[in-house]
C-alpha positions as CSV (number, residue, x, y, z in Angstrom):
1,X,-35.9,-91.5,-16.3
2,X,-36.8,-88.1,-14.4
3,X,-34.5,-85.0,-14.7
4,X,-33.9,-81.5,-12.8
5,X,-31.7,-78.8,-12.2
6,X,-31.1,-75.8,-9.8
7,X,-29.0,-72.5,-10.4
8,X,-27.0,-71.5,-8.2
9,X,-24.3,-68.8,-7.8
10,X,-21.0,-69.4,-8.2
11,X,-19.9,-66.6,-5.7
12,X,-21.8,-68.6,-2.9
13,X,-19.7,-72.1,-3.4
14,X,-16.5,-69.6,-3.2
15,X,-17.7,-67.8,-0.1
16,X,-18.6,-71.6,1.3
17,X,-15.5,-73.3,0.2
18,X,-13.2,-70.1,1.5
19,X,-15.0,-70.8,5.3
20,X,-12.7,-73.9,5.6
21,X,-9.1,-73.8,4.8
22,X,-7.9,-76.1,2.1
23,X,-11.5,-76.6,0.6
24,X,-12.2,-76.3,-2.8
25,X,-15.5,-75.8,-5.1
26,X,-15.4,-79.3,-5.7
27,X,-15.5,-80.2,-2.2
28,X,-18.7,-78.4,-1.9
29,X,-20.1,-79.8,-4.7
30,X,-19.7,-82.7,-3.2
31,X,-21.0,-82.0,0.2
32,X,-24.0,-80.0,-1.2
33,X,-24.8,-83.3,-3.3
34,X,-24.4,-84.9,0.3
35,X,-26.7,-82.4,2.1
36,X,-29.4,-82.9,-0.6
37,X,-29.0,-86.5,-0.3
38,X,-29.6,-86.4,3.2
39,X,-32.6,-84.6,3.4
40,X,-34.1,-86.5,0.5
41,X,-33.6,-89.7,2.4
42,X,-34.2,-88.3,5.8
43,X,-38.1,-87.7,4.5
44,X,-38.1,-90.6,3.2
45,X,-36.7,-92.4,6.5
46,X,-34.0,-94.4,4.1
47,X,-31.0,-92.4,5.6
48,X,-28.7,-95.3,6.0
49,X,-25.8,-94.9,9.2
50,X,-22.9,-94.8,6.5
51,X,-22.4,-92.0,4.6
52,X,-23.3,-92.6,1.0
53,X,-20.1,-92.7,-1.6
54,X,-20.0,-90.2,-5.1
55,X,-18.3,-91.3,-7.5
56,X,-16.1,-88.0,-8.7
57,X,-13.9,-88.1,-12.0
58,X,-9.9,-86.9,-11.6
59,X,-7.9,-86.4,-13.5
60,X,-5.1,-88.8,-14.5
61,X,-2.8,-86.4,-16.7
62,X,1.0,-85.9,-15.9
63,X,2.5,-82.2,-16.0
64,X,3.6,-83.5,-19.9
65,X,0.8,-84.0,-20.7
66,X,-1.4,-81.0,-19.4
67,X,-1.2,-79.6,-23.0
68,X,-2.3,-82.6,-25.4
69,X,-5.8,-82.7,-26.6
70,X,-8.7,-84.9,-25.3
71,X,-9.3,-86.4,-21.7
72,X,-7.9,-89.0,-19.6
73,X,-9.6,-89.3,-16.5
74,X,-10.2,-91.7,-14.1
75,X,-12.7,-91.8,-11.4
76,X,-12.2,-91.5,-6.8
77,X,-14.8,-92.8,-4.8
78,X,-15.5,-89.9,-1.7
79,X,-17.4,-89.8,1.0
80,X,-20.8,-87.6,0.8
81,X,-20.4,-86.9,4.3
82,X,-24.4,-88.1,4.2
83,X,-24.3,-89.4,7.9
84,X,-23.1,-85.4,9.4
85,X,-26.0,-83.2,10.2
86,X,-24.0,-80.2,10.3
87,X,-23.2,-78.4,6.7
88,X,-19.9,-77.2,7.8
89,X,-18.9,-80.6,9.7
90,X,-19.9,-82.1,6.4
91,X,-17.7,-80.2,4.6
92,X,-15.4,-80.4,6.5
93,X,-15.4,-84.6,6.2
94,X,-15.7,-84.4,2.3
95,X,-12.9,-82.4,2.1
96,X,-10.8,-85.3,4.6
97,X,-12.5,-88.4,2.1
98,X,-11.2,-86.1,-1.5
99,X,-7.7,-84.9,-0.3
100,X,-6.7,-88.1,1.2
101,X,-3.4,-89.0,-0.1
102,X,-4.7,-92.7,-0.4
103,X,-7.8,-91.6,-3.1
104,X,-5.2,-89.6,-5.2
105,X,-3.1,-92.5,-5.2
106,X,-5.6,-94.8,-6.4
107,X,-6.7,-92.6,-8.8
108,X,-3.4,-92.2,-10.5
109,X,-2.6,-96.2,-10.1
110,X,-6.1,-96.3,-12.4
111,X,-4.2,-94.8,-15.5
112,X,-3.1,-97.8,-16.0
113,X,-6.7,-99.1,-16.7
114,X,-7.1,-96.1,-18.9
115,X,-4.1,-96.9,-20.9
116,X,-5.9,-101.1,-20.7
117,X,-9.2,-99.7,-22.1
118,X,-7.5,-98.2,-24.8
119,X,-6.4,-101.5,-25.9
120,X,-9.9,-103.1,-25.6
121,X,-11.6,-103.5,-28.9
122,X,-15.1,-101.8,-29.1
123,X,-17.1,-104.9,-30.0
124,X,-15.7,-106.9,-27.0
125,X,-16.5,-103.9,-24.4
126,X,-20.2,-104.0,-26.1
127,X,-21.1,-107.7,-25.8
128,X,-19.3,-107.6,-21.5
129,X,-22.0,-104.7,-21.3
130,X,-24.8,-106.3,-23.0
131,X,-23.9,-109.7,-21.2
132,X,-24.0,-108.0,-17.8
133,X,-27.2,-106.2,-18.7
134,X,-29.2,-109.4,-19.6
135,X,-28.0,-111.7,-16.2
136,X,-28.5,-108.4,-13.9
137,X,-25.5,-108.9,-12.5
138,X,-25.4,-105.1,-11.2
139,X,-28.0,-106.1,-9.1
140,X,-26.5,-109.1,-7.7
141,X,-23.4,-107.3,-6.4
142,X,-22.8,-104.6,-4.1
143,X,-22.2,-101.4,-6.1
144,X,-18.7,-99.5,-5.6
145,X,-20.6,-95.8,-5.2
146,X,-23.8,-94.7,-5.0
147,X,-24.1,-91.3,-7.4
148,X,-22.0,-90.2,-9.8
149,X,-21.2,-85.8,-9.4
150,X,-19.3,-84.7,-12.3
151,X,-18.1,-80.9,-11.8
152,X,-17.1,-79.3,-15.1
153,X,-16.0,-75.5,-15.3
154,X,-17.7,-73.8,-17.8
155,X,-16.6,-70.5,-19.9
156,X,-16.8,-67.7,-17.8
157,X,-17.7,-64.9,-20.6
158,X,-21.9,-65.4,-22.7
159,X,-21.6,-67.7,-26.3
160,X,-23.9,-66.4,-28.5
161,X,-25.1,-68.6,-31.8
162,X,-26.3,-66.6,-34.4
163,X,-26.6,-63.5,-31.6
164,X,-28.7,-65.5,-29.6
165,X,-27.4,-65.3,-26.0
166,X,-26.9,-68.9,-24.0
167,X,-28.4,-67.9,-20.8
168,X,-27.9,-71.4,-18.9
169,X,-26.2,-74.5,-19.2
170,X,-27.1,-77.8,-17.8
171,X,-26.0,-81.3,-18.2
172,X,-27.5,-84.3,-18.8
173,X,-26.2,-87.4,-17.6
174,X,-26.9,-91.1,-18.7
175,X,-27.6,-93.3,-16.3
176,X,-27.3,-97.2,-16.7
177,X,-27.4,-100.5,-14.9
178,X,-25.9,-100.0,-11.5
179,X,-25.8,-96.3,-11.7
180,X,-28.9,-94.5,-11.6
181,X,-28.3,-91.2,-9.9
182,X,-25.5,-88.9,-11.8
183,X,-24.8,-85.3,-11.4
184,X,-23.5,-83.0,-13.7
185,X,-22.3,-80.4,-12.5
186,X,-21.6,-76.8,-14.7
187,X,-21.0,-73.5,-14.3
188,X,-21.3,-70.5,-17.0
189,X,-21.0,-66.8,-16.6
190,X,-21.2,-66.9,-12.9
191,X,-23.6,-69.1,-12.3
192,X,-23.3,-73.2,-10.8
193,X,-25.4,-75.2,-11.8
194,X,-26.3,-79.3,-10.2
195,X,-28.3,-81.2,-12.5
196,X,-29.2,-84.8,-12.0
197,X,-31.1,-87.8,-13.7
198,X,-32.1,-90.6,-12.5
199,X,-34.5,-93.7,-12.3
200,X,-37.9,-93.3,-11.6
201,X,-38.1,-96.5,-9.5
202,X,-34.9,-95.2,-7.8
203,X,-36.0,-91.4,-7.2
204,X,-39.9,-91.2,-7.5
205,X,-39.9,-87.7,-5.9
206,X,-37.0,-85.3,-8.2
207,X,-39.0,-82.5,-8.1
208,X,-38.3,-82.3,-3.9
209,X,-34.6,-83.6,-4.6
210,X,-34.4,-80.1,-6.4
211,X,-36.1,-78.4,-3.4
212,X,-33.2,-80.5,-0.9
213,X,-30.5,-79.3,-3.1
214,X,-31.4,-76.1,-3.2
């Protein structure tokens, strides 16, 4: 597995996202992600003609239940706008793929496979994934998305542990059969900041990823 991370600042995604109307951080998230992506590949000359899809959690939680502890998300597939050249243009597409009114409604007609996995006992979910793992069979099908970017906000005043001062936060993801480029995504005290892990087979060059993203 290879890992890295760039810092950003969070005033920049908010002077970005406020350049088209109806954007949001997320959205450039995204179609930073996309813009890295590109380059990356370009260098490579593996750019395919469609854009690449991200996988992008949502969440799934009525207005009742905004309150109640714990998560309940589900996950949109977007377009990474990997195929426009342009940074704006590209935001300007990932911003089309996320607010369509047809990914929302799929992600909110997923609850009820949250509410199914619920009811799933733990050793039964184990032995589908260790079944699946031993006959390949994520390399026999056509994956859904190609990365996962997962964009969590982050406290916006320093946490101290025994007066030591966090300075930065990143994430790191896990990446499995199937999935072998994830993105978390954080920001603390100002500050963004994109992580990403992936395969070595997958992504033998992280270090210029982080240049691309960047």
């Amino acid at each position: 597995r290879v890992f890295d991370a760039i810092r950003l600042e969070l005033d920049d995604f908010r002077r970005i996202k406020s350049s088209i109307p109806g954007a949001t951080i997320n959205d450039v998230v995204l179609a930073t992600v996309g813009g890295g992506l590109r380059k990356y590949l370009l260098d490579k000359d593996e750019l395919p003609t469609d854009p690449l899809i991200g996988m992008a959690p949502i969440s799934v939680r009525t207005e009742e239940e905004k309150n109640a502890a714990g998560n309940l998300v589900s996950g949109m597939f977007v377009s990474l706008g990997t195929d426009v050249a342009d940074p704006l243009d590209r935001l300007v597409a990932v911003k089309e793929s996320t607010h369509s009114s047809k990914q929302f409604a799929e992600a909110v007609g997923a609850r009820t496979l949250v509410d199914f996995a619920d009811l799933m006992p733990g050793g039964l979910v184990g032995l589908g994934a260790r079944t699946a793992g031993r006959l390949s069979l994520a390399n026999r099908l056509r994956p859904m998305f190609n990365a996962s970017i997962s964009n969590m906000p982050g406290p916006r005043h320093p946490l101290y542990m025994a007066g030591a001062k966090l300075v930065a936060m990143y994430g790191a993801g896990m990446i499995t059969e199937g999935m072998g480029l994830i993105h978390p995504v954080m920001s603390y005290c100002g500050d963004m900041t994109i992580s990403f892990t992936s395969d070595r087979a997958m992504m033998p060059d992280p270090a210029f990823y982080a240049e691309c993203l960047q």
